[in-house]
C-alpha positions as CSV (number, residue, x, y, z in Angstrom):
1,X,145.9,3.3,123.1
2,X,142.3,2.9,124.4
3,X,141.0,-0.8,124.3
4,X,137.9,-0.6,125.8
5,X,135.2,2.2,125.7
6,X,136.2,2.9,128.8
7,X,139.6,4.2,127.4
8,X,137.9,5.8,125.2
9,X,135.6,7.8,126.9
10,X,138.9,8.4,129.2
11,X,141.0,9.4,126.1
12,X,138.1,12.2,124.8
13,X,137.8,13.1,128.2
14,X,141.8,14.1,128.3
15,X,140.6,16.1,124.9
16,X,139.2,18.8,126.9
17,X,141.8,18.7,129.7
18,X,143.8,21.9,130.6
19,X,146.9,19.8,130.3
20,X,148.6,20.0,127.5
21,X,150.5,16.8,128.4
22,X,146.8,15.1,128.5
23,X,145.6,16.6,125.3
24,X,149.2,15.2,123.7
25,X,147.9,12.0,125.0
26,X,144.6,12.5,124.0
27,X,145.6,12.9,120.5
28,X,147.8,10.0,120.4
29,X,145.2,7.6,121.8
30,X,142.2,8.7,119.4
31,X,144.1,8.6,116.5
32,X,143.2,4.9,115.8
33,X,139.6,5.6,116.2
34,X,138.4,8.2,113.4
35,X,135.6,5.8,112.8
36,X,134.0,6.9,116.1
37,X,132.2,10.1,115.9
38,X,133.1,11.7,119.2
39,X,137.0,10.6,118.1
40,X,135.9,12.0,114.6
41,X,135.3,15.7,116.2
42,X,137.6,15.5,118.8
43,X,140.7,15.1,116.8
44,X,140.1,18.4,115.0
45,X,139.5,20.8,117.8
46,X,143.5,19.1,118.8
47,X,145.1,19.8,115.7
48,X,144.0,23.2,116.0
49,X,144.8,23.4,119.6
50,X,144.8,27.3,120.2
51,X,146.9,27.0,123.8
52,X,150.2,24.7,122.8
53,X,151.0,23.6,119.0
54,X,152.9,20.8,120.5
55,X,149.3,19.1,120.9
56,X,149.1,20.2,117.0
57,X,152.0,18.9,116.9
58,X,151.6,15.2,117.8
59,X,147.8,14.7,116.9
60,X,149.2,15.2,113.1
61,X,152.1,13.1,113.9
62,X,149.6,10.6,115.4
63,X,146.8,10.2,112.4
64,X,149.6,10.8,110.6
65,X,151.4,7.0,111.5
66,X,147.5,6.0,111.4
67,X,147.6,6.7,108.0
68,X,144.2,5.6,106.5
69,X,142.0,7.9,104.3
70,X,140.0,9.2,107.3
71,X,142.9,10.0,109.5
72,X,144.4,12.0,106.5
73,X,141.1,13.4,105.9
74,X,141.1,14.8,109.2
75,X,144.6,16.9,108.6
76,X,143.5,17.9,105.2
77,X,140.3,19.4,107.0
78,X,142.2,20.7,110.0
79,X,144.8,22.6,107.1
80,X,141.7,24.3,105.8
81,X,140.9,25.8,109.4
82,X,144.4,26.3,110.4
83,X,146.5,30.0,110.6
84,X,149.9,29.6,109.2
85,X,151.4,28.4,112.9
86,X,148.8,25.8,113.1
87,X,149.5,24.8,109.6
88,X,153.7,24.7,109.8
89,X,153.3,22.2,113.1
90,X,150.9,20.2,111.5
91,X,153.0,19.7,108.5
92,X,156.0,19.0,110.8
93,X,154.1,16.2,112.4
94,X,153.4,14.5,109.3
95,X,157.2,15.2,108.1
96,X,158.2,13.6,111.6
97,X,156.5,10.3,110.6
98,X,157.5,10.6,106.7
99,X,161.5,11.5,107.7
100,X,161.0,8.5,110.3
101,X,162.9,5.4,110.3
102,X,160.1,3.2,111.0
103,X,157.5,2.1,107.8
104,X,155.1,4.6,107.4
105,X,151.4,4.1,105.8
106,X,150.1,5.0,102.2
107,X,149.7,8.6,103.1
108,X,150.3,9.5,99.3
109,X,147.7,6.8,98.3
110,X,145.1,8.2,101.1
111,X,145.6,11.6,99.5
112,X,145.4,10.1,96.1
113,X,141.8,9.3,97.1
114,X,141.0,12.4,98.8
115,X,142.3,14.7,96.0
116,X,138.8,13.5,95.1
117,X,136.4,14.3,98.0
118,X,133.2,15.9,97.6
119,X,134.4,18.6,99.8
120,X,136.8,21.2,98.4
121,X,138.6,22.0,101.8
122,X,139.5,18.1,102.0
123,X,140.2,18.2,98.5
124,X,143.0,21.2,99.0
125,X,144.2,20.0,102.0
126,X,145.2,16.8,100.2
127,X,147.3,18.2,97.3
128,X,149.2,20.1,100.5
129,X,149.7,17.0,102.1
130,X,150.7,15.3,98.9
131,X,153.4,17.7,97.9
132,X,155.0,17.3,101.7
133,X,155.3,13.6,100.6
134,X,157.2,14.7,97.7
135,X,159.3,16.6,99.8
136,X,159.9,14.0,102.2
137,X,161.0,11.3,99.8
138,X,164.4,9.8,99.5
């Protein structure tokens, strides 16, 4: 994970590589920051990678151990973009950290919240994340 802005910059720069391996990384290092705006648009444009879901695949998993209303709000947007592919591995990255044996964040409680956004997409892709924490409990 970036520490500096210099990992940073370094991390959205592997956003945009053709490696799919660097965009996995990418994904996994921006996670953290949805607070920064560049981070904030970058982290989209990987859940919807259009060359290797696997980068779909982690980012979700990523924001998904992140876990606070923003990184949620960021799948819940990325659902309202995604074709069904997109939208099976990004659910799969959020099941991988929900099935996990590790703690996982208050993903229901972020969705809780955004189940209220102003913006209907966010608002949709919410209740869809929400029912996959049903499904994923005990």
């Amino acid at each position: 994970m970036p520490t500096s802005m210099t990992g940073l910059r370094a991390a959205l720069d592997r956003a945009s590589s053709p490696s799919s391996s660097q965009r996995v990384r990418a994904g996994r290092d921006l996670a953290p920051f949805t607070g920064v705006p560049a981070a904030a648009v970058a982290l989209p444009v990987l859940l919807l990678d259009i060359a290797d879901t696997r980068v779909t695949r982690r980012t979700a998993e990523a924001l998904a151990r992140v876990g606070t209303v923003a990184a949620v709000r960021l799948i819940a947007l990325a659902l309202a973009e995604a074709d069904d592919s997109h939208a099976d591995w990004i659910q799969t990255g959020v099941h991988d950290v929900l099935s996990g044996p590790q703690s996982v964040p208050d993903i229901a409680g972020a969705c809780a919240r955004l189940v209220r956004d102003e913006d209907a997409a966010v608002r949709e892709g919410a209740r869809e994340i929400l029912e996959w924490t049903d499904d994923a409990g005990p």
